[in-house]
N, C-alpha and C positions, 0 to 999 in steps of 0.2 A: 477067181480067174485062173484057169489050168495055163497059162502061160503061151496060151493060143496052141497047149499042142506042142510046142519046140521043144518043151525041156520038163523035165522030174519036177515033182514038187507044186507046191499051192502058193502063188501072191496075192496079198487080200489087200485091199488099196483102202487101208484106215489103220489109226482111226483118224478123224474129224478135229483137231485140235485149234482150227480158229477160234479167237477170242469172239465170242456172242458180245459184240461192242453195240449191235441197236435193235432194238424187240420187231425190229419190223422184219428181219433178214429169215428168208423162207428157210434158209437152212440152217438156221441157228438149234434145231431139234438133234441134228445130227451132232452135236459139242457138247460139252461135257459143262458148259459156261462159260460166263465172263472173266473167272480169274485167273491170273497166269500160273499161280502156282498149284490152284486144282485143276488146270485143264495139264500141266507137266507130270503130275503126279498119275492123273487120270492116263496119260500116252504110256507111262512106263508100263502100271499094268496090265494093260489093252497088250502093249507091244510084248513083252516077256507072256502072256497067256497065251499069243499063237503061236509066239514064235519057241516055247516050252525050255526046253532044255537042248536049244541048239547051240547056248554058250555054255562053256564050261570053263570056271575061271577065269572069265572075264576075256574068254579067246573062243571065236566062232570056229564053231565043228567044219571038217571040210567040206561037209555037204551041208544047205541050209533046206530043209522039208517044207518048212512053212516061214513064207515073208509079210513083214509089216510093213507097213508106209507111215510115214510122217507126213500127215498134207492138210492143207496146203500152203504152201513158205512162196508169200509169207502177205499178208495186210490184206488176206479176203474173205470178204466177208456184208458182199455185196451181190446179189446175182440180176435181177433185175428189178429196177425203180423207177418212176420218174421218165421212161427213155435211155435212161442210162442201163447196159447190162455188163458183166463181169467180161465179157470181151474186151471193151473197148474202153474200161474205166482205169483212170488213172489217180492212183489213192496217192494224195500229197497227207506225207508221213513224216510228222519231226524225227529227229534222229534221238531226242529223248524218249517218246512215244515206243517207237521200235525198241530200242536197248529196253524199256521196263514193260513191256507192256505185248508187244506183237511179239518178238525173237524167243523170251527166256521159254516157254512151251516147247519149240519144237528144239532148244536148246538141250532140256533135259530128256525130248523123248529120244534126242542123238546121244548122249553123253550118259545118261543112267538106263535109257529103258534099250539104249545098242540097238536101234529099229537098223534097219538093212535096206529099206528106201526111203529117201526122199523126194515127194513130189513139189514141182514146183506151178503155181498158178497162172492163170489167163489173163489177171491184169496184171497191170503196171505199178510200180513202187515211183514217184520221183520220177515220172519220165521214161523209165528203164522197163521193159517187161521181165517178171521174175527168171522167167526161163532162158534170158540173155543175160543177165544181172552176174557179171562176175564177181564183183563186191559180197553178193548175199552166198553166193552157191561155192564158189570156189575158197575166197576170203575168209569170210565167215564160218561158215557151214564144216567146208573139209580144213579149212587153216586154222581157224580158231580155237573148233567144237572138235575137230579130229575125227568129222565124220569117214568110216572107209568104204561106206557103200555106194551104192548107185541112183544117181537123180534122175527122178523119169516125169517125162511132162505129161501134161493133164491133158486129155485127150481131144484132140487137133489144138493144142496149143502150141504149138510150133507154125503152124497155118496163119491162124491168125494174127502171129507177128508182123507176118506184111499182109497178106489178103485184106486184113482188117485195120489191124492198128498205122499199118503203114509204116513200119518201124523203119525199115530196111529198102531199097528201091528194087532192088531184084530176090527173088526166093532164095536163091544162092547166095546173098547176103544174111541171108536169116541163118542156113545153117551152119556159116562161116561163124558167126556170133553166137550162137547156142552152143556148139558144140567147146568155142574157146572159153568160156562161161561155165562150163561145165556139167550139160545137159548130157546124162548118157542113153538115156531110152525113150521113144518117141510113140506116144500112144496114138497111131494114125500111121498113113502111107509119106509123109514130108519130105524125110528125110530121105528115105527111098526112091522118094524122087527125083529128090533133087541133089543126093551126095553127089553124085557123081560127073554131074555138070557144075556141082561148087568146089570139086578138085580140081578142075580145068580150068575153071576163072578165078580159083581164089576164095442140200434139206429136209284109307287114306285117312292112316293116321300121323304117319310119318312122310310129308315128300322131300325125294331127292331127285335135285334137279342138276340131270348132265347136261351141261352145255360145251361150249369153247367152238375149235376149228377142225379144217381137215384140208386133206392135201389141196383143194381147189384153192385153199384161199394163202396155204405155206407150204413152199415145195421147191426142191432145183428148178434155178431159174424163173419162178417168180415170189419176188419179195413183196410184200403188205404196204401198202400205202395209210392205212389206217391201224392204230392200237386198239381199235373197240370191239366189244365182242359184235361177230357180223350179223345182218337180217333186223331180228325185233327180239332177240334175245333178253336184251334190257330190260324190255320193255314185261317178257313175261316173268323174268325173275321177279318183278316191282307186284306183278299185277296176283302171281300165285304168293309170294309172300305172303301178302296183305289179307289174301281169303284165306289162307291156311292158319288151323288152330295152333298150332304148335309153331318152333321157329322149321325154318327148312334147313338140309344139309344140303349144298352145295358143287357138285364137282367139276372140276373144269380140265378137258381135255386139248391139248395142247401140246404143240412144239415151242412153242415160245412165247412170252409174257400177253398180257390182253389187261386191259384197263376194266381191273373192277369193282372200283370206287366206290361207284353206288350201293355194289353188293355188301362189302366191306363194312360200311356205314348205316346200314339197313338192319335195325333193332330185331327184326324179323326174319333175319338170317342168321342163324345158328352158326354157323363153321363151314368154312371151306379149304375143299381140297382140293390140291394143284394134283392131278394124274400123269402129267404127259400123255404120249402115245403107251400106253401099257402095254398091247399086244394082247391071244388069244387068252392068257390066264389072268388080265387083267379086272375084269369081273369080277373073277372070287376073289383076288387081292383087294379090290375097294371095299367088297360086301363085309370080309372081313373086320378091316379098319371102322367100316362104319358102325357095324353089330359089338364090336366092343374085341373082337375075338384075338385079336393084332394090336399091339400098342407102338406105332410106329415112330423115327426119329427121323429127322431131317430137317435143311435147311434148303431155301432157293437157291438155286446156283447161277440165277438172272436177276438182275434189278428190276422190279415191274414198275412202271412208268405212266405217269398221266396221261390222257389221250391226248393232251395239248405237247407230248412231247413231240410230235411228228412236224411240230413248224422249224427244229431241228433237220438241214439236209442230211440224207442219211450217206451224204457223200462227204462230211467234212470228217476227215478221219480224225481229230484233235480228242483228246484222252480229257486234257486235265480243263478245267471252267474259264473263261475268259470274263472279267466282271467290266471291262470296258463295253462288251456286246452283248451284256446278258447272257452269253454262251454258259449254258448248265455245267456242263460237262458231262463223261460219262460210267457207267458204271458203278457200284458200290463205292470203288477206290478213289472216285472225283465229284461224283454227281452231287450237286447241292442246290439246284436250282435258285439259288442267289448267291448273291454275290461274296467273296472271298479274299479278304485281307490277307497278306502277309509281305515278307520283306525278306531278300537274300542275301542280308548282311549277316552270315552266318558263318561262325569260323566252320572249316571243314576238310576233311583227309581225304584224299584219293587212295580208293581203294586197291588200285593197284601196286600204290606205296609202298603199302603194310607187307604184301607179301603170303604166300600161301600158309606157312608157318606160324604167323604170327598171327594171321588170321585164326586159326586151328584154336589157339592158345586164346583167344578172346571168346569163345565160347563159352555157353554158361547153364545148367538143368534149371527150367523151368517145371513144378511139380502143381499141380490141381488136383485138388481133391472134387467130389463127385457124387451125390449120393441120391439114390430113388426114393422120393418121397410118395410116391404112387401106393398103390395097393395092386399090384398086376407087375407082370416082366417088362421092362422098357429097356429101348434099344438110344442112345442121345447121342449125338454128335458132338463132342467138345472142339470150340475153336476157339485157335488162340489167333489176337490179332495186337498188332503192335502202331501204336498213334502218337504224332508229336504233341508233345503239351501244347504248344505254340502252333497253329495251322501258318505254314508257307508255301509263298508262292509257288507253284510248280508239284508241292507235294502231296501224294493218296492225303486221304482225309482221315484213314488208317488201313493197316495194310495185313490182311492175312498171310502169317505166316506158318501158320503148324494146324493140323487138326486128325483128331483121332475120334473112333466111334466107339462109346463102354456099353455092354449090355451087363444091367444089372436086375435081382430081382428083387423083390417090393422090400424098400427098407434097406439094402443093401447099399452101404460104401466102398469107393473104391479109390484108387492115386492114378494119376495120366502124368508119366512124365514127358517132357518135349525136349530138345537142345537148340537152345537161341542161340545163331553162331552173328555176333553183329557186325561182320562185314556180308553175309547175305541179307538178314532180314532187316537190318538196323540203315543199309544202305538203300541212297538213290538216285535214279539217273540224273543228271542234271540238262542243262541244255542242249550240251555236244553230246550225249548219250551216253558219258561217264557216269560210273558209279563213285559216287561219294560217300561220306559219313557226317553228316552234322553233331555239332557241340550242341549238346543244353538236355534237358528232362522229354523222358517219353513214356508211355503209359502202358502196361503189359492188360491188354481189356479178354476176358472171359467173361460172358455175358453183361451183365449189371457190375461183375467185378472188376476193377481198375489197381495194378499195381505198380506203383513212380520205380521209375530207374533213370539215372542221370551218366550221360554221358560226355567225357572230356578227350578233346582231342589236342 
């Protein structure tokens, strides 16, 4: 966007950093994923790639050429379901959930990736709409995070504060509370409207079978009511399987998860490959992978889901499993689809006790070794995730904290080192949205690998 024309320079309104919290959400393609700390990592370098070398030394040039956005802040990730759409939805959000879960993303894309906008969304947090939300935008955002840029709302999301949500009884109300809130830029005519009567008052030997989706059925503004793949899809992956000599390869094109269970478990399917949206050279990138010519590394960066997960409202924003309601929970970081003992008699530190310092000093190098047992160049993603010995209440069931990608070639060894600092990655939110540190043994997990460490507080 040229800036409508006003002014020098390029604002590009990404990236996409909400959390992918439910496979159904049309625009879960445009995120980087479900976890907080790959979708923070994901914004910094999104955000320093356009925004280049407009800081220098950690101090923005006088002139900014190219802007990023952080958006959108904060809990959406709903656009429409059910009758419900991202207008008029109001995501009821524990204050735990937020601090680990929704906030720490757009936290780092403020704080390490120095993005220069913040957008704020169309629904509502708690009652509040974000773009009134003095708490999130002013408190938070620029008191906390130190953000020094400019909040600009989602476009006519100033409108529908009252038009819609009814927030406000007069328009003039609305941008008496956005602007004290700390909404500085208004995508739409709103404010133009109405500033100045609210001064005065106040998203066939070999067969390979592409399937998945496409924008009809995931897209801004409409979200999926079903996880299965759509039409009779199923039904011909079952039926070519079955007459094909060989097993089949697989590929499925997508924005976001599809239940393919059957496929999975079907002796006469060879492999499958998740594509996403590839774009125009996506083609010869799969042709590749599948001819052998490409030996590719990755991991999902969405939890795929049973199709029975959609009796699931995809309106209840709750993170972690409830075993009173069957509630699964969601995510890598919660999801268990049963039930989940534990107990919060746990000695434990507040971590803002400890202090920046002392934090610094409890850091610790974690080193993994790594080696290609292939016959071919491989590219692997190493991820380090850290899990309590003991599963409790309220907590991830393990929690990604570090990951790097090693390309090695056939036979080749290598070292990845990481820095475990344990008042980031060792702590967690508790009820109130405090970060704490729990007493007792946790588990350093790389792949099949588990190593104990015990922690006293």
């Amino acid at each position: 966007m040229y800036n409508a024309g006003e002014s020098q320079g390029m604002t590009f309104w990404a990236p996409n950093i909400n959390i992918f919290r439910d496979p159904r959400w049309g625009r879960g393609q445009e995120t980087p994923g479900e976890d907080p700390l790959v979708a923070g990592k994901y914004s910094v370098a999104y955000v320093r790639g356009i925004e280049g070398d407009s800081f220098e030394g950690g101090k923005p040039k006088d002139i900014l050429q190219a802007s990023a956005c952080c958006k959108h802040f904060t809990a959406y990730d709903l656009d429409k379901w059910e009758g419900v759409d991202r207008y008029i939805f109001d995501a009821q959000v524990t204050l735990q959930d937020l601090a680990d879960t929704f906030e720490p993303p757009f936290q780092t894309c403020i704080q390490e990736g120095r993005a220069s906008v913040l957008m704020c969304s169309y629904n509502r947090v708690n009652g509040v709409p974000n773009c009134a939300n003095y708490d999130l935008l002013s408190k938070t955002a620029r008191g906390e995070w130190q953000f020094d840029g400019y909040v600009a709302a989602d476009c006519g999301a100033l409108s529908f504060i009252h038009d819609i949500q009814n927030y406000t009884k007069l328009p003039e109300g609305t941008v008496a509370d956005v602007l004290k809130a700390g909404t500085d830029l208004d995508c739409g005519t709103f404010l133009l409207n109405y500033t100045k009567s609210a001064v005065k008052q106040k998203k066939v030997d070999y067969v390979v079978l592409i399937m998945g989706l496409d924008q009809a059925q995931e897209r801004e503004e409409l979200d999926r009511v079903h996880i299965n793949l759509p039409g009779k899809q199923e039904e011909l992956i079952k039926s070519v399987a079955e007459a094909s000599k060989k097993p089949v390869i697989l590929v499925i094109l997508s924005g976001s998860p599809v239940d393919i269970s059957s496929a999975k478990y079907n002796n006469k399917v060879g492999s499958i490959l998740w594509a996403g949206y590839p774009g125009e050279a996506g083609g010869t990138a799969i042709a590749e992978i599948i001819f052998g010519d490409h030996n590719p590394g990755g991991r999902l960066p969405v939890t795929w889901y049973p199709a029975d997960f959609i009796k699931v409202p995809m309106t209840d924003m709750r993170m972690r499993p409830d075993p009173s309601s069957g509630y699964p929970g969601r995510t890598s970081r919660f999801y268990t689809g049963k039930k989940v003992e534990g107990s919060d008699t746990i000695p434990y530190k507040m971590v803002s006790e400890l202090g920046t310092k002392l934090c610094q000093k409890m850091s610790a190098s974690v080193t993994v070794g790594v080696r290609n047992e292939g016959d071919m160049v491989g590219k692997h993603p190493i991820l380090l995730f850290v899990m309590p010995k003991e599963n409790r209440k309220g907590n991830p069931l393990k929690q990604l904290v570090a990951f790097q990608s090693v390309k090695l070639n056939a036979g080749a060894r290598a070292e990845v080192e990481f820095t475990l600092s344990t008042c980031e990655h060792l702590s967690r939110a508790n009820d109130a949205g405090l970060k704490v540190i729990e007493e007792g043994s946790y588990f350093l997990l790389v792949g099949d690998k588990e190593y104990q460490i015990d922690i006293i507080v």
